[in-house]
N, C-alpha and C positions, 0 to 999 in steps of 0.2 A: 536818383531823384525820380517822386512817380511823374511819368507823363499822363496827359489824357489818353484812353482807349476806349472804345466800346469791347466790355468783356467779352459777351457774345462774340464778338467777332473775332478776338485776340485766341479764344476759347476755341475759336473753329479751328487756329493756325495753328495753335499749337498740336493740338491732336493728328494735322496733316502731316507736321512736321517730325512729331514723333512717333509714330505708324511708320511712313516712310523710310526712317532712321532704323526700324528692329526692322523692317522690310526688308533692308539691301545688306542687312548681315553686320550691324553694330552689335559690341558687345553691351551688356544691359547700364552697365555704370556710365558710359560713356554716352549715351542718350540720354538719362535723366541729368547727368551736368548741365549737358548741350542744352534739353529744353528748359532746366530752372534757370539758365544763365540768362534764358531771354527772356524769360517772365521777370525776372529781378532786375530786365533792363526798363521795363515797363514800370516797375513796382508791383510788383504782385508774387505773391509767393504759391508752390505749388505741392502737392501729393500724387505722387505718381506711384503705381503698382502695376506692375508689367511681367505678363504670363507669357505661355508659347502664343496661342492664337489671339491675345485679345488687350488692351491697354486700361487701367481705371486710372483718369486723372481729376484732381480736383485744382481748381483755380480759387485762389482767395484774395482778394485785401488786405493786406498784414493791420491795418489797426479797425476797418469794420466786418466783424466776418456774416454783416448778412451781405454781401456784397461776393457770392461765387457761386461756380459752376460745376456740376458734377457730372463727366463722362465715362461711356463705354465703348470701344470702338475696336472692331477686327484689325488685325493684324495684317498686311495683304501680302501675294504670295510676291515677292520681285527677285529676280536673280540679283546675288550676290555682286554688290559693285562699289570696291574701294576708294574709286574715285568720287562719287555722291557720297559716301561716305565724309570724306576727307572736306567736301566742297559744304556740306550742308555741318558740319564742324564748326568749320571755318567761318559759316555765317553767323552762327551763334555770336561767338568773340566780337563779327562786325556790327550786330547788334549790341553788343554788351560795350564796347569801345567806343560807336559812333554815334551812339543812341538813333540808329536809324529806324524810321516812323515804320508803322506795322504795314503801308502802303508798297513802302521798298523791299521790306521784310520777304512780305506775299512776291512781289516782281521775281526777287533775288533767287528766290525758293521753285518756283515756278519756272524759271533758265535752268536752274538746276536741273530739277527733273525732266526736262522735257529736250534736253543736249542729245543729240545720236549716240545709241552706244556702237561702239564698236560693231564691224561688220561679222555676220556669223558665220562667213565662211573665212574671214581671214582668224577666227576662235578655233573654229576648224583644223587649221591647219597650223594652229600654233602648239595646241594641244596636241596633236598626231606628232609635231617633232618633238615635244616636252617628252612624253611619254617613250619616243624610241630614246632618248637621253638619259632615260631611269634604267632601259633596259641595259644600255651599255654602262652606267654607275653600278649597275648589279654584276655583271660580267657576261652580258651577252655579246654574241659578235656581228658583224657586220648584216649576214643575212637574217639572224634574231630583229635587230634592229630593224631595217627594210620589214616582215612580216608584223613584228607590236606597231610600229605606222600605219600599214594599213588599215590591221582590222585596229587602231582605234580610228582611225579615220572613221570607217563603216559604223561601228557600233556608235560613236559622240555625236554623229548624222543621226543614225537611228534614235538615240535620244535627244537628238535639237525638235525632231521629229512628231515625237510622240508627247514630249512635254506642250509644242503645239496644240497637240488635241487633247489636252487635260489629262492625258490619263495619268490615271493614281502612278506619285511617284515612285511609290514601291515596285511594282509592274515596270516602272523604267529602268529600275538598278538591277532586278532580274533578270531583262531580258538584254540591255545595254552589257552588262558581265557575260550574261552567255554568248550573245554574238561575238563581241573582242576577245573572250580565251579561243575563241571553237574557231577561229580563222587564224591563230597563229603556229596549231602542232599540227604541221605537215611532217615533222619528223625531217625538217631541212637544216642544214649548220649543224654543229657542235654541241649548240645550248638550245634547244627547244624547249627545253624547261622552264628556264628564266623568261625565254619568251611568255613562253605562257602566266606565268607568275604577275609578269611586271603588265601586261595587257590590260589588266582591269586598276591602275593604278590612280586612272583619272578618275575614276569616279567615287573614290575617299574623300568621306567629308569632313574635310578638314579646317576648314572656320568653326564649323556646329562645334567640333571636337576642343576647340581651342579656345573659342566663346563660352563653352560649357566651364571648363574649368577655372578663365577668367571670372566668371557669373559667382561659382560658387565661392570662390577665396575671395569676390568681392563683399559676400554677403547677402547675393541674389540666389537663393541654394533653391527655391522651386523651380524658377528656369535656367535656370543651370541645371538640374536634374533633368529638367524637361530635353533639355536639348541633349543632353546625353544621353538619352533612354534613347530620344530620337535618332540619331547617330549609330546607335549599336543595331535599329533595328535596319537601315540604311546598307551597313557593314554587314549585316545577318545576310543581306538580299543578294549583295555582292557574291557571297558565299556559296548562297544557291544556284547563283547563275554560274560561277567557275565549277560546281560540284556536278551541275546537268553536263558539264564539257566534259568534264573526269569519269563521268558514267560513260557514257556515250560514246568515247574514246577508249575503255576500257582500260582506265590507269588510277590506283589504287592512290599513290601518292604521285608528288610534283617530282 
């Protein structure tokens, strides 16, 4: 059933709502549900087109169509966070079940995003053991392990670091891969290769790569392309940075 709304203002939420949502690493199908779900809980039906940087939504009246709104809005840059994800989901449906007013909506939305994430040095330190855990699934040994901890310790700092200061991400994947291969081949243990291997493993992007091809089989094939191209040039960077260690080091292959 339609409620009352001021469009304008339901017009503002939705756009926060779904920015926010390709923000934190949704895949495309699953934003446009979320936000028609809650337009439909309003009454009101939507058009939504959604690229890598930027959202075109249109809001309408299903029986008067001079009664809508027509946006464009950037996309913003947020780390990747399945929990907002999951949370601002889930609000949809409590919209769409409770028919709660666009006042709670806005509250609901707004705890959401503004909850503490996680502490960044205990991301730190989770990823530094994840990654000696790849090394030892690979076949590294004990002291492999011990040296891929480190230097990703070092190098996941160096890009907590640098994504700080804006710089281009590309320049982060370069020089984050070069620093974590070039502090693992001291030539110590048995497997210094797979050290070096598995070193640069945290920084595979691997939502973009997984999003991308959900996108495309869903039927979203521009941003799905996007994110894929995106992804490859990501994985290019990574490359260059393991390939400066390889130079440098004077080693032909792994």
């Amino acid at each position: 059933m339609e409620r009352k709304v001021d469009i304008q203002e339901l017009s503002n939420f939705l756009m926060d709502y779904t920015t926010s949502m390709m923000g934190v690493g949704v895949h495309t199908a699953r934003a446009v549900r979320s936000v028609s779900r809650i337009a439909e809980s309003f009454g009101y039906g939507i058009d939504v087109t959604i690229f890598q940087k930027n959202i075109t939504m249109t809001i309408k009246h299903p029986e008067d169509y001079s009664i809508r709104r027509t946006y464009v809005r950037k996309i913003p840059a947020l780390a990747i966070n399945f929990q907002v994800i999951s949370e601002l989901s889930a609000l949809s449906w409590e919209a769409y079940d409770h028919h709660l007013s666009l006042g709670e909506l806005t509250a609901h939305y707004h705890e959401v995003m503004n909850e503490p994430r996680i502490s960044r040095w205990v991301v730190l330190v989770l990823v530094s053991l994840a990654n000696a855990a790849f090394c030892r699934l690979f076949g590294g040994d004990g002291i492999a392990m011990m040296l891929v901890c480190a230097a990703t310790c070092v190098g996941f700092w160096v890009r907590q670091e640098m994504m700080n200061r804006h710089v281009n991400h590309m320049v982060v994947f370069v020089v984050s891969a070069f620093i974590a291969s070039a502090g693992t081949y001291f030539g110590w243990g048995k497997t210094p290769d797979i050290a070096l291997a598995s070193s640069v493993l945290y920084l595979i992007p691997g939502v973009p790569l997984i999003n991308s091809i959900i996108d495309i089989l869903g039927g979203h094939v521009l941003i799905g392309m996007s994110r894929a191209v995106n992804a490859a040039i990501l994985i290019i960077c990574i490359a260059l940075g393991l390939s400066v260690t390889l130079l440098i080091l004077g080693l032909d292959t792994l």
